[in-house]
C-alpha positions in Angstrom: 15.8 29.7 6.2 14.6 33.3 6.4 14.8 35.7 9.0 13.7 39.2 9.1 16.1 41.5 7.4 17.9 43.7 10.2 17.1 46.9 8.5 13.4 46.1 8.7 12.5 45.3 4.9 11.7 42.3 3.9 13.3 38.9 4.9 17.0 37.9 4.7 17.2 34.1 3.4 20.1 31.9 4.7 21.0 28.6 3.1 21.6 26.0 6.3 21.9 22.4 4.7 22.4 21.0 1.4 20.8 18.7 -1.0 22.1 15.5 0.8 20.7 16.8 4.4 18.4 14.5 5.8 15.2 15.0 7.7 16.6 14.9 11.2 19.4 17.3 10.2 16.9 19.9 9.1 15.0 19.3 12.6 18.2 19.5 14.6 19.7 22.8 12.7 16.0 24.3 13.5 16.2 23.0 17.2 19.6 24.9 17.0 18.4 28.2 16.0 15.5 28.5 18.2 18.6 28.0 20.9 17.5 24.4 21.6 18.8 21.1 21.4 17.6 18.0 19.2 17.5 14.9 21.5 20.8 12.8 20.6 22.7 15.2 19.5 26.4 15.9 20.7 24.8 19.6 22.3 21.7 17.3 23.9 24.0 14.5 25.3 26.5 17.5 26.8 23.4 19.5 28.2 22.4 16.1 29.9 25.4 14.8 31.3 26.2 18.4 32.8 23.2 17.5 35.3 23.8 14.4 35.9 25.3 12.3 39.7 28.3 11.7 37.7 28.8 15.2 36.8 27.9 16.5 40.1 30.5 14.0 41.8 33.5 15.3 40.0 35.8 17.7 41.6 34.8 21.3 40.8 38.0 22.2 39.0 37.6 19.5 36.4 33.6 20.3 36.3 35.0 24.0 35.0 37.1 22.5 32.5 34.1 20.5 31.1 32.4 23.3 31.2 34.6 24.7 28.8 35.7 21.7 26.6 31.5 21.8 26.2 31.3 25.2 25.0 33.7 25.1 22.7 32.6 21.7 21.0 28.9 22.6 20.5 30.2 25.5 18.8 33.2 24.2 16.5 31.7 25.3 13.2 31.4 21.9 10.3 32.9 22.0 7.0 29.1 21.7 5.7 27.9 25.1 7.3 26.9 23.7 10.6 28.3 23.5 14.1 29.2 19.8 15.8 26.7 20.3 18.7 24.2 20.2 16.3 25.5 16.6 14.9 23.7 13.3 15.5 25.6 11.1 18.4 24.8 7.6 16.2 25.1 9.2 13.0 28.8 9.8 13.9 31.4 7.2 12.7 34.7 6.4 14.4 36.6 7.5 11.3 35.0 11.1 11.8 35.8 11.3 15.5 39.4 10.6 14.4 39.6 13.1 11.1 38.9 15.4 13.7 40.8 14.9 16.6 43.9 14.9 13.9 42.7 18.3 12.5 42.7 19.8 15.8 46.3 18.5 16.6 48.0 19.0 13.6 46.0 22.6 12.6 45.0 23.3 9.7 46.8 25.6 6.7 45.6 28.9 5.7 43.1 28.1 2.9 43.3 31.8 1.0 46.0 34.2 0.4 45.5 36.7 3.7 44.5 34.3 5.4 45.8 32.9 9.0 47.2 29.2 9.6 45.2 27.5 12.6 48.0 26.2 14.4 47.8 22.5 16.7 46.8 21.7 19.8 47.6 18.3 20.1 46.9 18.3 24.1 43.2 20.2 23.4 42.8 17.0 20.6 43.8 14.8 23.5 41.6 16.6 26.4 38.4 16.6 23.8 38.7 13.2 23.2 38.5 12.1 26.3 35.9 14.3 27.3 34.1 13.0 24.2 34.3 9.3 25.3 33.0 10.2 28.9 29.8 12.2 27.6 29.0 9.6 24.9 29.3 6.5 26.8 27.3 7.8 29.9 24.9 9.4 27.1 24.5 5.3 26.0 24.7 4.1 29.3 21.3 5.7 29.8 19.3 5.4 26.6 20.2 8.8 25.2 22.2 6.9 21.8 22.8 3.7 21.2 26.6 4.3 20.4 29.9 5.9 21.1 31.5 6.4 18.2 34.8 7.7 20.4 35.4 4.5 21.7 38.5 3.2 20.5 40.5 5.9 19.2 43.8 6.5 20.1 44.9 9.9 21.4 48.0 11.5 19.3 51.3 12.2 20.6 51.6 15.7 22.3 54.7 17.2 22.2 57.7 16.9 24.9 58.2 21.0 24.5 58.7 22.5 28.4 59.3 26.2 26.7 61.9 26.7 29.3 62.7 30.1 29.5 66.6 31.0 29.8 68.0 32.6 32.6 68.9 36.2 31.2 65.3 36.0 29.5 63.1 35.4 32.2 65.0 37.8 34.3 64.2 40.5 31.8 60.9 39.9 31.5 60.5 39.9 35.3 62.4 42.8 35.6 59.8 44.6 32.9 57.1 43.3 35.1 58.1 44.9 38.3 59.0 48.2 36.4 55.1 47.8 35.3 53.7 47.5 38.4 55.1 50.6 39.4 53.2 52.9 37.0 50.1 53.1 38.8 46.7 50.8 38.5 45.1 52.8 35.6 48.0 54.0 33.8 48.8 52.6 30.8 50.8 49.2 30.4 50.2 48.9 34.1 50.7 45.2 35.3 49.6 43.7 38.5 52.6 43.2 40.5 52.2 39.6 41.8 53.6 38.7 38.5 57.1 39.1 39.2 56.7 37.9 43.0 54.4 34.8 41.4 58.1 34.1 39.3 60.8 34.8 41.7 59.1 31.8 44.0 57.9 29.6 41.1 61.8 29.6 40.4 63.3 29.5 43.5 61.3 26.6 45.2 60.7 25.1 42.0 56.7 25.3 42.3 54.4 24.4 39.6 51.7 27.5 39.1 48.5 26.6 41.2 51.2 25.8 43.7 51.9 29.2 43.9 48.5 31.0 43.9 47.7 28.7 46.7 50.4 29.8 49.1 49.4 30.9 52.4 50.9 32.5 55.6 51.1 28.9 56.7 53.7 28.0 53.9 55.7 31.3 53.9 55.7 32.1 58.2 59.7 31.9 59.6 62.9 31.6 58.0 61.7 28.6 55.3 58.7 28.4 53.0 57.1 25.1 52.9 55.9 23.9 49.8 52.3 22.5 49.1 53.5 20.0 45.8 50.6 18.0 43.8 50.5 15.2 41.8 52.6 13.1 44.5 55.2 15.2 44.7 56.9 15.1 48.1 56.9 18.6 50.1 59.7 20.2 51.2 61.4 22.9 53.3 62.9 26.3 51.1 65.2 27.7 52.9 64.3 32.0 51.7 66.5 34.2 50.3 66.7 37.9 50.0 64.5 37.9 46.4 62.1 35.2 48.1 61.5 37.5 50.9 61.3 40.5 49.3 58.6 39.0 47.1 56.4 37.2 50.1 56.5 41.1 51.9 55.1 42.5 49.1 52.6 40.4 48.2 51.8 40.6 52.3 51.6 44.3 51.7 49.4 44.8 48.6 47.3 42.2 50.7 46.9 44.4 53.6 46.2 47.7 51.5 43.4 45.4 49.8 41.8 44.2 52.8 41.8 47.7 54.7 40.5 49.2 51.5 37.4 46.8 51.5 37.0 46.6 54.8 36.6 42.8 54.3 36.6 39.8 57.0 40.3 39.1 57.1 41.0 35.0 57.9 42.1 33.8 61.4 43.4 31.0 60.6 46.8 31.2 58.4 45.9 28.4 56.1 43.2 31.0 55.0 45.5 34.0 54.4 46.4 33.7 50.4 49.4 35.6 49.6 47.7 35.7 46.0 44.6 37.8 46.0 42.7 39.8 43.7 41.1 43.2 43.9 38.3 42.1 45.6 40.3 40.3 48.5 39.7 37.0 47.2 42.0 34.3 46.5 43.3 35.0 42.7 41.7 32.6 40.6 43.3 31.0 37.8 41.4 32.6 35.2 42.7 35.6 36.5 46.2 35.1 36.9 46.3 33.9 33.0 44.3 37.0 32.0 47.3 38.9 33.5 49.9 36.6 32.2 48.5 37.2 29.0 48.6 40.6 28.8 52.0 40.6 30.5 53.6 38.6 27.4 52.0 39.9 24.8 53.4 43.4 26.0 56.6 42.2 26.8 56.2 41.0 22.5 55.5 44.4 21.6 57.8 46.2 23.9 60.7 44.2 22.5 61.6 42.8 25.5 61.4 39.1 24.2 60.6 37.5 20.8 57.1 35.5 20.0 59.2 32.7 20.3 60.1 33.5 23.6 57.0 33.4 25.2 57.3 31.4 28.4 54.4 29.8 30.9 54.4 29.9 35.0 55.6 26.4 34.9 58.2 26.4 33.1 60.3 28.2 35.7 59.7 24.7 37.8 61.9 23.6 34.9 64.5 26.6 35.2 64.9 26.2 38.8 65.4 22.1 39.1 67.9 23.0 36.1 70.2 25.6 37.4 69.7 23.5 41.2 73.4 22.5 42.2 72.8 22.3 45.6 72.7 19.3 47.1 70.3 16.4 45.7 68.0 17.8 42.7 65.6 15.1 43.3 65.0 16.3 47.5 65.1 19.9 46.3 62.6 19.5 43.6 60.0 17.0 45.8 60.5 14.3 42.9 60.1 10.2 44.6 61.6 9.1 41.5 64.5 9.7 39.5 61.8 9.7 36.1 59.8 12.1 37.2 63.0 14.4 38.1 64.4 13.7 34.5 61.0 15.6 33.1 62.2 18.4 34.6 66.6 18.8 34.9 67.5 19.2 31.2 71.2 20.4 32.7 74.3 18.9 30.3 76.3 16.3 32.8 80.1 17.0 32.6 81.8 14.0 31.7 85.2 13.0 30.8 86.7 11.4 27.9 88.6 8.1 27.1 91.9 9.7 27.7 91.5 11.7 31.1 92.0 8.4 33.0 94.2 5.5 32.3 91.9 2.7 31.9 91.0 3.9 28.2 94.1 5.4 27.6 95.6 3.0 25.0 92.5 2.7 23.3 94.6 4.4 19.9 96.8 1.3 20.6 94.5 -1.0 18.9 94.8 -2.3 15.0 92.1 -2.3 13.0 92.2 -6.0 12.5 91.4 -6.3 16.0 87.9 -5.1 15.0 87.3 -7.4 12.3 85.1 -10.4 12.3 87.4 -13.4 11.6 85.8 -16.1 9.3 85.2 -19.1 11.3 
């Protein structure tokens, strides 16, 4: 292909396929550059499914993340110069839907000296797959392929790794948050400082982190803040200490400033008061709260304040706090129904005794080895 040359003499000439490239793929990498989409292709079948009833019916969180599993799949560059939007659905076989769900978990090595390992993702692999198997077999469902060559293929094991942070390091690192938010909006290193407040409660009433940006005055009002738990965990009352409070009137107080600033439409009702709120007087969205997160850790990293290694998530001080929980039942304080899902989260050592600490094992030294053996018969 040619294209103008940028400078403004002559044409620039691009090879885009190969000797083996077939008719249709030279039509679909021209559909591609015109900013089009071949009918059939993975971009097409996305582009069509996005405007579909089954699209539309889906809750809007999960719509935003097939929003964004779609973006980055029509644009995850082939080892043959081209990008896998631009594939043929029915040209794809099983075995190449596999090859690449396994390259995206496992990663892939640096291929030149200076150059950076991809690391895995096996729970992107697994989210792309199943994204992959919806699109396709709606696509099929109404004549766009014939095929869906995801069908069938098993998703690979993600890994068991909570990334709990310890006690001494997440209190440092929340420490160096609220010493950032007190340098001033503008100044440099500056952090927001719901950060720190978003922590102390994650940990304290074991909250997983959209249960936290979605506290209200209706969950934190009196002496106890009630918890709003998903995925069939069962609410419960906190009962709030000093840090607890101290955090809930500061984020009540930034919230103020905000809404006087803007001169905004402040919410009657309490259910509508988010203690979590953005610049604008909006409730922080979760884009924005990993934005911040982000930056937060990857100062902390340069700052010294904790290790790459060390790098922690919101969630995993729902793990920290069921953990260091020795108060009463673990499974009532955490919201848990069973004791499974509670096991997910404790990863405390149980203190046990041995053999010798009470008498019905005491003489087990008082055995013979023959007593071990098998006798013939």
């Amino acid at each position: 292909m040619q294209d103008p040359h940028p400078e403004g003499h002559g044409f620039k000439r691009k090879t885009v396929a190969g000797l083996t490239a077939r008719l249709s793929d030279l039509h679909a990498i021209a559909e591609g550059r015109l900013g089009g989409s071949q009918r059939s292709t993975i971009a097409h079948v996305i582009v069509q499914h996005a405007k579909s009833l089954s699209f539309a019916q889906l809750q809007p969180s999960t719509q935003k993340h097939y929003r964004d599993y779609a973006k980055a799949i029509k644009a995850y560059p082939l080892k043959n110069g081209t990008r896998f939007g631009d594939a043929l659905v029915d040209r794809l076989s099983p075995g190449f839907i596999r090859r690449l769900i396994d390259v995206i978990a496992q990663g892939r090595p640096a291929q030149k000296p200076g150059d950076m390992a991809i690391p895995g993702y096996p729970t992107k692999a697994n989210h792309w797959l199943c994204y992959l198997r919806r699109v396709f077999g709606w696509a099929r469902e109404h004549d766009h392929v014939t095929t869906n060559p995801a069908v069938g293929i098993k998703q690979v094991r993600e890994k068991g790794d909570h990334r709990m942070a310890t006690v001494d390091v997440f209190r440092r690192v929340q420490a160096y948050a609220k010493e950032c938010s007190m340098r001033g909006a503008r100044a440099k290193g500056a952090l927001p400082p719901y950060l720190w407040a978003a922590m102390e409660q994650a940990y304290q009433a074991r909250l997983r982190g959209i249960e936290v940006l979605t506290l209200t005055d209706a969950h934190t009002d009196g002496e106890v803040l009630r918890t709003n738990r998903r995925k069939g965990s069962r609410d419960n009352l906190v009962r709030k200490g000093a840090e607890t409070e101290e955090a809930i009137a500061m984020l009540r107080a930034r919230r103020a400033s905000i809404w006087e600033k803007n001169a905004g439409v402040i919410p009657i009702r309490a259910e509508g008061r988010y203690l979590f709120v953005s610049e604008d007087g909006e409730r922080l969205t979760e884009d924005g709260w990993q934005t911040a997160w982000e930056r937060m850790m990857r100062n902390a990293v340069k700052d010294g304040i904790l290790s790459h290694d060390e790098r922690f998530g919101l969630h995993s001080l729902k793990h920290r706090g069921v953990t260091d929980n020795s108060k009463g039942d673990k499974k009532e304080a955490s919201g848990h129904k069973t004791d499974a899902m509670l096991h997910v989260y404790d990863h405390s050592l149980p203190v046990v005794n041995d053999e010798s600490s009470h008498g019905s094992g005491g003489n087990l030294g008082a055995w013979r080895n023959e007593d071990f053996k098998v006798k013939a018969p």
